[in-house]
VMD Tcl script that draws the C-alpha trace (Angstrom):
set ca {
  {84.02 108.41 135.20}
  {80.63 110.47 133.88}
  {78.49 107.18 133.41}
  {75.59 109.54 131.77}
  {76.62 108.84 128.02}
  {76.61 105.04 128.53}
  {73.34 105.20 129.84}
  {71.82 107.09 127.60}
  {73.59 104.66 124.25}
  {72.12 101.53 126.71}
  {68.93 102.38 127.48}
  {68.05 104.11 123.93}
  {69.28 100.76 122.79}
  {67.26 98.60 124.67}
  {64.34 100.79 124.36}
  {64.02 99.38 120.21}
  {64.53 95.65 121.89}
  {61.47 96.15 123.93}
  {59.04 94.23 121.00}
  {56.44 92.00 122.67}
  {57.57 92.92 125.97}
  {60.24 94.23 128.89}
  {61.47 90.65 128.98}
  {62.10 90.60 125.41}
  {64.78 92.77 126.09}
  {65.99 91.67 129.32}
  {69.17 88.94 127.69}
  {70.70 92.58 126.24}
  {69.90 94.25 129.54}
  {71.95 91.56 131.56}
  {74.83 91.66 129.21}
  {74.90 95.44 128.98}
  {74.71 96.16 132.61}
  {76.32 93.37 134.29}
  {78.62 92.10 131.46}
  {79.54 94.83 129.81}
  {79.00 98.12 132.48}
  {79.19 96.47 135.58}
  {76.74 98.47 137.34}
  {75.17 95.74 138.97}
  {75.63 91.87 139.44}
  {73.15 89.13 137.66}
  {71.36 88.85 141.36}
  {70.45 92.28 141.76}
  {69.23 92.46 138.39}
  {67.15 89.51 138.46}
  {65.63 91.37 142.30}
  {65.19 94.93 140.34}
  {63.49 92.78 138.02}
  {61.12 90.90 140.22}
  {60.29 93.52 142.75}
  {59.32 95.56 139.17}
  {56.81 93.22 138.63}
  {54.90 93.77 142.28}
  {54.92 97.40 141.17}
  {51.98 99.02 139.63}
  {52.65 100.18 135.96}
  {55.10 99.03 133.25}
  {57.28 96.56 135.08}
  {60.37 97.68 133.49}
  {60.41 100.84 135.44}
  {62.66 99.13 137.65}
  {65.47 100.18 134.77}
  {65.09 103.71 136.48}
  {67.28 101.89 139.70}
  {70.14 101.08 137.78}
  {70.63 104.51 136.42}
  {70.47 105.58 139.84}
  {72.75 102.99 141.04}
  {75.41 104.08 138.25}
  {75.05 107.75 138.18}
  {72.60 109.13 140.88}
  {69.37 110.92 140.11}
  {70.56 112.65 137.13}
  {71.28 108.88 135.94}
  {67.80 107.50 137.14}
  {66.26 111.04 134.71}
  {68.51 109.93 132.15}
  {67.68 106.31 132.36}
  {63.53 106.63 132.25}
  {64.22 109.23 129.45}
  {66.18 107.40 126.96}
  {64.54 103.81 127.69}
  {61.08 105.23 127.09}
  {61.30 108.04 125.18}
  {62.27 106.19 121.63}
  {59.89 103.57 122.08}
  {57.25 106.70 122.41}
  {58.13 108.00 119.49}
  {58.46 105.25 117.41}
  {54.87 103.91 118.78}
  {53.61 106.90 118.09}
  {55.09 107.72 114.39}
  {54.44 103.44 113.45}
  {50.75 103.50 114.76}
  {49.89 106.78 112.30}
  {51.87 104.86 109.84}
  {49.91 101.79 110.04}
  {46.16 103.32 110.40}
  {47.28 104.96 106.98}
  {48.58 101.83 105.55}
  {45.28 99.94 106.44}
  {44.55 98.83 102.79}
  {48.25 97.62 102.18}
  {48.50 94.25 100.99}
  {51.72 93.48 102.66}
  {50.24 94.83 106.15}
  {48.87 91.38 107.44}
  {52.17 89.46 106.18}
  {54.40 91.67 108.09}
  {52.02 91.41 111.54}
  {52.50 87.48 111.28}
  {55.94 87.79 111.21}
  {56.10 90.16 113.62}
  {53.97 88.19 116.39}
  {56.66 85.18 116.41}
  {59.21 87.27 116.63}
  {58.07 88.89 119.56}
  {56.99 85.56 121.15}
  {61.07 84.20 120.47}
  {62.09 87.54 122.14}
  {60.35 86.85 125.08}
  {61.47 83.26 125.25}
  {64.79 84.36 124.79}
  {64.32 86.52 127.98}
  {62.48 83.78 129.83}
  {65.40 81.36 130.02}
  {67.97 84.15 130.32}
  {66.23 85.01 133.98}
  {65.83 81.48 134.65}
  {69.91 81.25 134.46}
  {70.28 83.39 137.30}
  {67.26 83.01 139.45}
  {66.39 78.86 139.24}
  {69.48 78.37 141.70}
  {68.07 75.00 142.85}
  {65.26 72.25 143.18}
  {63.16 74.11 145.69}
  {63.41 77.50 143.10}
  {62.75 74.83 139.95}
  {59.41 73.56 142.10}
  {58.61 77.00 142.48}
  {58.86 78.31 139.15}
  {57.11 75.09 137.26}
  {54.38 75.51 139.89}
  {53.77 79.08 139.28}
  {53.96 77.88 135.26}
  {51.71 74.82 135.58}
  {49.15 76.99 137.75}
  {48.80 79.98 135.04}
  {48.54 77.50 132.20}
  {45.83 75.36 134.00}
  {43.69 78.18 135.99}
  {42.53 81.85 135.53}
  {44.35 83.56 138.51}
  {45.41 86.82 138.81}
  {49.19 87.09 138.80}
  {49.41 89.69 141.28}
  {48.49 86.75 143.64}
  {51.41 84.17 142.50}
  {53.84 86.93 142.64}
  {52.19 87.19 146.23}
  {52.30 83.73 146.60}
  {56.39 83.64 145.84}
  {57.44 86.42 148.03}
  {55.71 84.35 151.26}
  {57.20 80.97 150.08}
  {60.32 82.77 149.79}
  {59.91 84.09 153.13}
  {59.51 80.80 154.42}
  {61.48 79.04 152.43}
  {64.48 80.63 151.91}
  {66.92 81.88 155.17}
  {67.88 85.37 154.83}
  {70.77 87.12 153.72}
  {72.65 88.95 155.71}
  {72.42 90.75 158.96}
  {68.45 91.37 160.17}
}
mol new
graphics top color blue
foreach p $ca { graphics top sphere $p radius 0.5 }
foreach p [lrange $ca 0 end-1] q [lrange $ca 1 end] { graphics top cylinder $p $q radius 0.2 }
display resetview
């Protein structure tokens, strides 16, 4: 079955979610993908999603995997192309709206609606990935540490993310044949 159209409805879709953030769409992107599509299980998202963040640039690139996964290369074209193409235009058309519509009185009252919003979103996300990758205590310490650490010191997450992967390597026995 041509996956193409379904990918394109998907990540168009979830391209408009993105407000505050990748993550803030990431709830939607599990249910469409591994509810809904089945192009991957809850574990391989939450990997695509992690190994996105080691990579340099947006983290949500990692969206460009699944299309590949469900339709080959003309899926993984598809994929970057609908998921960031809408949100491009709309940032685009929005931000010369909103220079324009500097001296508008309701301008301020809709950005402080906006920011929660965005900050729920991204909550929303937040405990959706938790769901699938806290699996335990020793994934719990992990997480609250990484938490606890950002909140109380100015480190560079690059270096947590780091951090995880060798605690993980450590930690954790692997799956699989080596």
């Amino acid at each position: 079955m041509n996956q193409i159209p379904a990918l394109i409805r998907v990540f168009a879709y979830l391209s408009i979610l993105t407000v505050g953030g990748g993550m803030a769409a990431f709830p939607e992107l599990k249910v469409l993908t591994v509810d809904v599509h089945h192009w991957l299980d809850f574990k391989q998202l939450i990997h695509l999603y992690s190994v996105g963040q080691m990579m340099p640039g947006p983290n949500m690139m990692m969206i460009v995997s699944i299309g590949e996964w469900a339709a080959g290369l003309a899926g993984a074209v598809v994929v970057l192309l609908a998921f960031f193409g809408p949100t491009a235009v709309l940032a685009l058309t929005i931000g010369r709206l909103w220079v324009r519509l500097e001296k508008w009185p309701w301008r301020a009252s809709i950005q402080k609606g906006l920011a929660p919003v965005s900050i729920g979103l991204l909550l929303a996300g937040c405990f959706t990935m938790a769901r699938g990758a806290i699996t335990g205590w020793n994934t719990a310490v992990i997480g609250m540490s990484v938490f606890l650490i950002l909140l109380r010191f100015k480190i560079n997450p690059a270096l947590l993310i780091l951090g995880g992967a060798l605690v993980g390597l450590f930690t954790f026995k692997p799956i699989g044949p080596l």
